[in-house]
C-alpha positions as CSV (number, residue, x, y, z in Angstrom):
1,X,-3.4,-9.8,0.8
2,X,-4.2,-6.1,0.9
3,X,-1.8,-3.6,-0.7
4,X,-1.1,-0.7,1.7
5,X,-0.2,2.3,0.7
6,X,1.4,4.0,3.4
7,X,5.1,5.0,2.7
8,X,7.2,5.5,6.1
9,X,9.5,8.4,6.3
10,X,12.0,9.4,8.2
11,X,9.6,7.7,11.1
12,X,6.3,9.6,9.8
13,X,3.5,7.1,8.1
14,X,2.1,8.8,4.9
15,X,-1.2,7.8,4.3
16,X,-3.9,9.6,1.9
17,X,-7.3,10.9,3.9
18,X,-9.9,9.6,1.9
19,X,-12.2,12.7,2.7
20,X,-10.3,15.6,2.3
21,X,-7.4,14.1,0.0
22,X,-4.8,15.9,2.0
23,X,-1.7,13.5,3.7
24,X,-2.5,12.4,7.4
25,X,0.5,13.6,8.4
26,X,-0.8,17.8,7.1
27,X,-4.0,17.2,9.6
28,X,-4.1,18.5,13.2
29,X,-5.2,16.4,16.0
30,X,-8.9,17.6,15.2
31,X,-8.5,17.0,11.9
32,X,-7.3,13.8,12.4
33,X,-10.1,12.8,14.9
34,X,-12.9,14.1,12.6
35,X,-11.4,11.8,9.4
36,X,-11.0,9.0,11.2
37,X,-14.7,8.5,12.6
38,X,-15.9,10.1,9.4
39,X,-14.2,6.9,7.8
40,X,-14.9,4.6,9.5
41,X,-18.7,5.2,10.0
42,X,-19.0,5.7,5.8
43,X,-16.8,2.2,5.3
44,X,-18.7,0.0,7.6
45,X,-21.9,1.1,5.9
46,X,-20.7,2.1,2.0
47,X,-24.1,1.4,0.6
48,X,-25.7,4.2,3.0
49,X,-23.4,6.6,1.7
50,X,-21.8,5.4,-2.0
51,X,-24.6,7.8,-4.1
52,X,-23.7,10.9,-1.6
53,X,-19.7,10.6,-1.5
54,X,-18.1,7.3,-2.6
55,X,-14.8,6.9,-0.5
56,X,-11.6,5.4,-1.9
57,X,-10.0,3.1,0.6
58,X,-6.8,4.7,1.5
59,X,-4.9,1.6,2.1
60,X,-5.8,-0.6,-1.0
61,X,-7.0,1.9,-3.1
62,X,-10.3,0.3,-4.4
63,X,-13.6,1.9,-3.8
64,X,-15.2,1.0,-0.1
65,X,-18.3,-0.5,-2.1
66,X,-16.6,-2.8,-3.6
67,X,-14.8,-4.4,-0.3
68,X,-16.3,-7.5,1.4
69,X,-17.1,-7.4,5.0
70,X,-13.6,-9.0,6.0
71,X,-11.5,-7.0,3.2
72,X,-13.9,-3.6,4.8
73,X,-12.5,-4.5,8.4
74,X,-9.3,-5.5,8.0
75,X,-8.9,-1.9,5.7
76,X,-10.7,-0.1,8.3
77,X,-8.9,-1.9,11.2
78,X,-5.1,-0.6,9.5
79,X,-6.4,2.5,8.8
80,X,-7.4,3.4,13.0
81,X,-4.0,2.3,13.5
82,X,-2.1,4.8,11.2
83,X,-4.3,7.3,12.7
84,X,-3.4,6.5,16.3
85,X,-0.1,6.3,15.2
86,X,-0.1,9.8,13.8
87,X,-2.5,11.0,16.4
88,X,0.0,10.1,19.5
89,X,3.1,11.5,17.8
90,X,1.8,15.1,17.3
């Protein structure tokens, strides 16, 4: 079972961006947008893109090139839900 990382408070999900290492929460609607697909293009296809910019999974904290395809989905899956989350409440 994953680890997740995201700390909820006062109602707000806290979860790292694992390109630009601010909070979600900090980003704009843009911002958020832009992350998210960023993500989750570079995690479904880590080998493509681990020698130009390795990504840290934001939820369990291990490299994305080290996930297996189911541990890469279920990672990627959480994360597009905290960033909907955060998405709709701004």
């Amino acid at each position: 079972m994953l680890k997740h990382w995201i700390v909820i408070y006062n109602g707000m999900i806290k979860t790292p961006c694992p390109l630009c290492n601010k909070e979600m929460n900090e980003h704009n609607k843009s911002q958020i947008e832009k992350c998210l697909w960023k993500f989750v293009r570079e995690a479904k296809n880590p080998v493509a893109y681990a020698s130009i910019n390795p990504i840290k999974c934001p939820e369990c904290e291990k490299q994305m090139l080290d996930h297996t395809v189911s541990e890469a989905n279920e990672c990627v899956n959480q994360f597009i839900a905290d960033a909907y989350f955060l998405f709709n409440s701004k």
